[in-house]
C-alpha positions as CSV (number, residue, x, y, z in Angstrom):
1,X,0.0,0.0,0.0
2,X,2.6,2.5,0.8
3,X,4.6,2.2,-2.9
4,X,0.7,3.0,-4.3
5,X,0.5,6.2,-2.3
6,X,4.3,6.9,-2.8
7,X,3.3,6.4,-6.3
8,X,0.4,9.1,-6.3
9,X,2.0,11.5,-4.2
10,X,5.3,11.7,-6.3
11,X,4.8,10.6,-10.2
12,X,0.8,10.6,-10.8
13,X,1.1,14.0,-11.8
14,X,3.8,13.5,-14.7
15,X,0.8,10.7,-15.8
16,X,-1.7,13.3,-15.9
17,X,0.8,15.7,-17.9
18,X,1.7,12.6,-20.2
19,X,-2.3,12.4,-20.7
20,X,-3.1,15.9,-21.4
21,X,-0.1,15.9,-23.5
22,X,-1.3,13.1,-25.7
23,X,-5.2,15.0,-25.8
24,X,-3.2,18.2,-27.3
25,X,-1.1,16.4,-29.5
26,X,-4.9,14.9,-30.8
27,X,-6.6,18.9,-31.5
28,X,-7.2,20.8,-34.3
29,X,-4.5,23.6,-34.9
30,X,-6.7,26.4,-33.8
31,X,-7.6,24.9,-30.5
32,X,-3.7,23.6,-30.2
33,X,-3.0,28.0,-30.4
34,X,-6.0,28.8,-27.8
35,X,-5.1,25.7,-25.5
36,X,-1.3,27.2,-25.4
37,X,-2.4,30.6,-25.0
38,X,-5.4,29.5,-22.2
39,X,-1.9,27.9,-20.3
40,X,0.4,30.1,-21.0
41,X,-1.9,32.9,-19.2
42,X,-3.2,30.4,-16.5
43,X,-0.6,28.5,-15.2
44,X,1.5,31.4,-14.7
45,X,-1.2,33.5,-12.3
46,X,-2.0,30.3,-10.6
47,X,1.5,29.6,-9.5
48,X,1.6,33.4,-8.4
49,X,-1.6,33.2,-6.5
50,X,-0.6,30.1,-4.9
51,X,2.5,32.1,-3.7
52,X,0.4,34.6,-2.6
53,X,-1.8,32.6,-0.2
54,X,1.0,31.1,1.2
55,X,2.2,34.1,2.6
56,X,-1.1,34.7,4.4
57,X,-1.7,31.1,5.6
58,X,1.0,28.7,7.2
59,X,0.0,25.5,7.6
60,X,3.1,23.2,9.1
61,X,3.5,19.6,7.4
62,X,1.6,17.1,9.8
63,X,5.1,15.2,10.2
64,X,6.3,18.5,12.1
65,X,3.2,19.0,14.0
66,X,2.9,15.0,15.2
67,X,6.4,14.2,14.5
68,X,6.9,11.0,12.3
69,X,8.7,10.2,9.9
70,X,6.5,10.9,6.5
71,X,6.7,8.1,3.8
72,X,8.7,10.5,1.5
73,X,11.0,12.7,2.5
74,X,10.0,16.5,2.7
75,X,11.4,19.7,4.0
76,X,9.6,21.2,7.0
77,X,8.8,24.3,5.3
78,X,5.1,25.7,4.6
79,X,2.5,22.9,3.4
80,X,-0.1,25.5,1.9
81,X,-0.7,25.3,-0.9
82,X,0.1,21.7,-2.1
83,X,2.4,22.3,-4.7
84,X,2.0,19.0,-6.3
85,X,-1.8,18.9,-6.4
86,X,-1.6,22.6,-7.8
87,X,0.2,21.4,-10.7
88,X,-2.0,18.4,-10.9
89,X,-5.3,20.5,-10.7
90,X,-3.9,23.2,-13.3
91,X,-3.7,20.6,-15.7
92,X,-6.9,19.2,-15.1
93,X,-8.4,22.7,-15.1
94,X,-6.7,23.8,-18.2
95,X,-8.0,20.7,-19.8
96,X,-11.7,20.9,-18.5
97,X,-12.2,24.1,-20.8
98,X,-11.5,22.0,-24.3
99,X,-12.7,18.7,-22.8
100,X,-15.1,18.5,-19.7
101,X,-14.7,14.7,-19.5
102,X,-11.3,14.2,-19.9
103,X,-10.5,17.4,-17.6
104,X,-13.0,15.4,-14.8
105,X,-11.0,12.8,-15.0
106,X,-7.9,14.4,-14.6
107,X,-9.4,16.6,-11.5
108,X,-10.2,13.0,-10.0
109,X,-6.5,11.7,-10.6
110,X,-6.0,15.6,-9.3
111,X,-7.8,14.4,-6.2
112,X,-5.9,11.1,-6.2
113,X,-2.3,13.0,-5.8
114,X,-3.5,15.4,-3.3
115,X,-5.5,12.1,-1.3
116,X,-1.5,10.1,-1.4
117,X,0.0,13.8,-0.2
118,X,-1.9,13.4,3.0
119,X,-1.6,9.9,3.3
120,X,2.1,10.3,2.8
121,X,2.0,12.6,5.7
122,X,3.2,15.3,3.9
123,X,0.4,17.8,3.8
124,X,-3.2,18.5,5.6
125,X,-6.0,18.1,3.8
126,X,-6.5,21.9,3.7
127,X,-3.8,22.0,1.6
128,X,-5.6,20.3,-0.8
129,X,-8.7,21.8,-1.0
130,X,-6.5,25.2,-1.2
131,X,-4.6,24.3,-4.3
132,X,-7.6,23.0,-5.9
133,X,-9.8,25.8,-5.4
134,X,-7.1,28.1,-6.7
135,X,-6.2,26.4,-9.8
136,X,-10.1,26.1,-10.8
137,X,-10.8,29.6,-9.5
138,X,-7.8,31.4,-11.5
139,X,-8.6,28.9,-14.7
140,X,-12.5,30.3,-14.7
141,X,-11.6,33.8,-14.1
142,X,-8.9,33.6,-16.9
143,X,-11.0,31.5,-19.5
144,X,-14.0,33.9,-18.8
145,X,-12.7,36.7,-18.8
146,X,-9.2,37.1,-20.3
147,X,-8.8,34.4,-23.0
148,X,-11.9,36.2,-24.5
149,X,-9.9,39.2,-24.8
150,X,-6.8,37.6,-26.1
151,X,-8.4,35.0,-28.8
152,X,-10.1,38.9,-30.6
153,X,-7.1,40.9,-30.5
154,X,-5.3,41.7,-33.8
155,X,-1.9,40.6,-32.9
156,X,-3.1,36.6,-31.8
157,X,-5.5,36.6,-35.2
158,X,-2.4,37.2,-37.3
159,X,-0.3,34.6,-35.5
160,X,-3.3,32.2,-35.8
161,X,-2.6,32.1,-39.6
């Protein structure tokens, strides 16, 4: 059992990577341009705005608060956000715009990283929750409201050619 959550909490996010990697490889050109642009705008802000919250929120690791040894090792620094699961759940939210299934699915392998983070004794569950939110918040702000922008202006139109 513990190589299955060692498994999740270290290398199920380079899976889900590998799988929206092999769903862009699969669109049409144009959505190929708007998916990079979506990420290239997203992933960015939710990275910063993970770095923002966790200057306003310190969580300690639950190895440092109950003092065990966690099943992989992990500096005792700030646990909020969980890095991991915010990479995880930024690809499953950039995803869900093009493809609501697939990006489901990836926000339930999402769910499955942040699950083996806790269970590795590495984060709370807070932590989870936190990194989630953010990535899905950031990804519906951005897709709403600035991809819109973006996908009209002049300048992406003529490199969409």
């Amino acid at each position: 059992m513990d190589s299955i959550i060692i498994f999740g909490a270290r290398h199920l996010t380079a899976v889900m990577i590998l799988i929206a990697f092999v769903f862009f490889l699969k669109l049409s050109r144009e959505k190929k341009m708007e998916i990079i642009v979506f990420a290239v705008i997203t992933l960015p802000v939710i990275y910063l705005m993970a770095k923002i919250s966790s200057l306003f929120y310190y969580n300690p690791r639950p190895f440092v608060v109950e003092q065990f040894v966690p099943l992989i090792p992990h500096a005792d620094n700030n646990g909020f956000p969980s890095d991991h699961t915010l990479l995880s759940a930024a690809v499953a939210s950039v995803v869900y715009f093009f493809n609501k299934k697939l990006g489901a699915l990836l926000l339930i392998l999402a769910l499955l990283v942040g699950t083996s983070r806790v269970l590795a004794g590495v984060h709370h569950a807070v932590d989870i929750a936190g990194s989630i939110i953010i990535a899905f918040v950031v990804s519906f702000l951005m897709y709403k409201y600035v991809l819109p922008i973006i996908l009209k202006n002049s300048f992406y139109q003529k490199i969409k050619k």
